[in-house]
N, C-alpha and C positions, 0 to 999 in steps of 0.2 A: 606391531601395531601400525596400521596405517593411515597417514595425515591428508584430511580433507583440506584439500585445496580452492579456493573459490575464483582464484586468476589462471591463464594459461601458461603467465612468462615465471619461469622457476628463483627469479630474482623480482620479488617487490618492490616496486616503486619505478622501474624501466619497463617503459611501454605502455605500464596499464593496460592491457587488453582484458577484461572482464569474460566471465565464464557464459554470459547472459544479461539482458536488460534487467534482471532481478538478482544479480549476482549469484548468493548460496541459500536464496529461500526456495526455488521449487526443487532442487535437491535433499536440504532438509525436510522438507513437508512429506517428500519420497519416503525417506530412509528412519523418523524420528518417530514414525505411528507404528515400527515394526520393534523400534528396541524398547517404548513404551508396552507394547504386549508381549512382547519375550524373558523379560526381566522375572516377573510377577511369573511367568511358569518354573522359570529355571530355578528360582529360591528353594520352593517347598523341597525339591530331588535335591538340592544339595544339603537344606538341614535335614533330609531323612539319611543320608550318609552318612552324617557327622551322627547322628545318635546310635546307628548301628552301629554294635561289639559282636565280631566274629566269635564265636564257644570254639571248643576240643575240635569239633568233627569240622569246624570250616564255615557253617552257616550261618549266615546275619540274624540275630535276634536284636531286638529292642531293649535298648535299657529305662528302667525306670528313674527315673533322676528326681528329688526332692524340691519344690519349689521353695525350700527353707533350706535356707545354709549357716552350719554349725557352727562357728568359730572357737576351737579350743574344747576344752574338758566342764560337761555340764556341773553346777556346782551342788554338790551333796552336804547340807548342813554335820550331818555325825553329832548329834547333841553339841554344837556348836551355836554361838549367838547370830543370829542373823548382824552383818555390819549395815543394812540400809534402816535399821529400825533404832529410833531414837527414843534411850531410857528416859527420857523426859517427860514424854509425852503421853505416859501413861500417870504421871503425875498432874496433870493440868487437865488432861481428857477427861470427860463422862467413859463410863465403862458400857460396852456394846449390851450388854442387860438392860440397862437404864434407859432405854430409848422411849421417845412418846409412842404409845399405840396409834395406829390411824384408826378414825372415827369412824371412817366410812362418809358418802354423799349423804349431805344435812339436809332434810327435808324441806318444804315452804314455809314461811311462817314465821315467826319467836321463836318459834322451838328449834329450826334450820339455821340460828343468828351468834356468829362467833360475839361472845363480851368484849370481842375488842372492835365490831363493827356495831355494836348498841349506841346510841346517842341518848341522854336523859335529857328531854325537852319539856318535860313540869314534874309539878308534883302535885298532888290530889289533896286535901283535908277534909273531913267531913265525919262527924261525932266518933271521934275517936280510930278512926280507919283511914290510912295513909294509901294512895294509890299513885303510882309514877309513870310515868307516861314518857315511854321509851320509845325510838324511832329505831326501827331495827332494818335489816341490810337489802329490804326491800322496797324501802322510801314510804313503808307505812307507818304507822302511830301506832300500839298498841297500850293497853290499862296492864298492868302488873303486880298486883302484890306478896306481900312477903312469903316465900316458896316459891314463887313459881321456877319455872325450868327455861335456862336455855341451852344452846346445843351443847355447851362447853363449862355449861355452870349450873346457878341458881340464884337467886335475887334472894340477900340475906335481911338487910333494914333497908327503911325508909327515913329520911332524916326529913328535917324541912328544907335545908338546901342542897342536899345530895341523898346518894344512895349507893350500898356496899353489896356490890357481888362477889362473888367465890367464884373461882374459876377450877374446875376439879382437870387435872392429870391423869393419865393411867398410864403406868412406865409397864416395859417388858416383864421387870420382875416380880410385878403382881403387886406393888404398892401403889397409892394415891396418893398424889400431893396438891396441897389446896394453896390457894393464893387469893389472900381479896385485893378486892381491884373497886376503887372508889370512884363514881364519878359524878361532877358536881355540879349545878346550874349557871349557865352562863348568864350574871348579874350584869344589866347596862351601865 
């Protein structure tokens, strides 16, 4: 290995005689744009070395090498219990059957308006016919009486100071489950 020098006198600090008025920078500037591009060629020829396996007859073949590394013996259950699964929690879980079905995109409208973004902002009277007056998830008012539909339910009564929706379910296993869901006028 040979040591670049930027003085002439072999012992530092006697004489100081400098190599140049810029000391080791117009030799650097020489020498540092050739090992900056020689470097970046010489790598790829050394790791194509290093992956060549000579065969029988003597000639470099390439090996194929895994970008995944195994660690150890894969593990084969054998009707054995899995140890990362906790009996517990099939005790307190819903069972993967029982899942909500997706509805699919709810159309414009009432009919597009989940019962839990519905607002009841009055109620209607008028000889003997109750009509509610729900604010649904578009910032409109609509009139509703008893049946009608929304995305996720149906409007069941009409009270004088609330009104009872049903909210229907539909699980994977093909049952329905209903929930009413009441909501009441906000009195000053």
């Amino acid at each position: 290995m040979t040591r670049l020098h930027c003085s002439t006198t072999p012992f530092p600090g006697k004489g100081r005689v400098s190599a140049g008025r810029h000391g080791c920078v117009p030799f650097l500037g020489r020498v540092l744009p050739w090992l900056c591009l020689s470097v970046p060629l010489a790598v790829p020829a050394l790791a194509r070395d290093a992956r060549t396996v000579p065969d029988q007859e003597g000639a470099a073949k390439l090996s194929a090498e895994s970008p995944i590394r195994y660690a150890g013996i894969p593990y084969q259950p054998a009707n054995r219990r899995d140890p990362f699964w906790h009996p517990e929690r099939k005790k307190t879980g819903s069972r993967p059957g029982d899942e909500e079905v997706s509805r699919g995109v709810p159309p414009p409208g009432i009919s597009g308006t989940y019962i839990s973004q519905a607002a009841l902002e009055g109620i209607s009277l008028r000889d003997d016919r109750r009509t509610a007056v729900i604010r649904a998830a578009d910032a409109r008012a609509y009139f509703l009486r008893e049946g009608d539909r929304l995305f996720d339910g149906y409007l069941k009564t009409i009270h004088e100071d609330s009104v009872t929706l049903v909210r229907e379910t539909k699980m994977r296993s093909g049952k329905t489950v209903a929930q009413e869901v009441t909501k009441r006028l906000r009195t000053p």
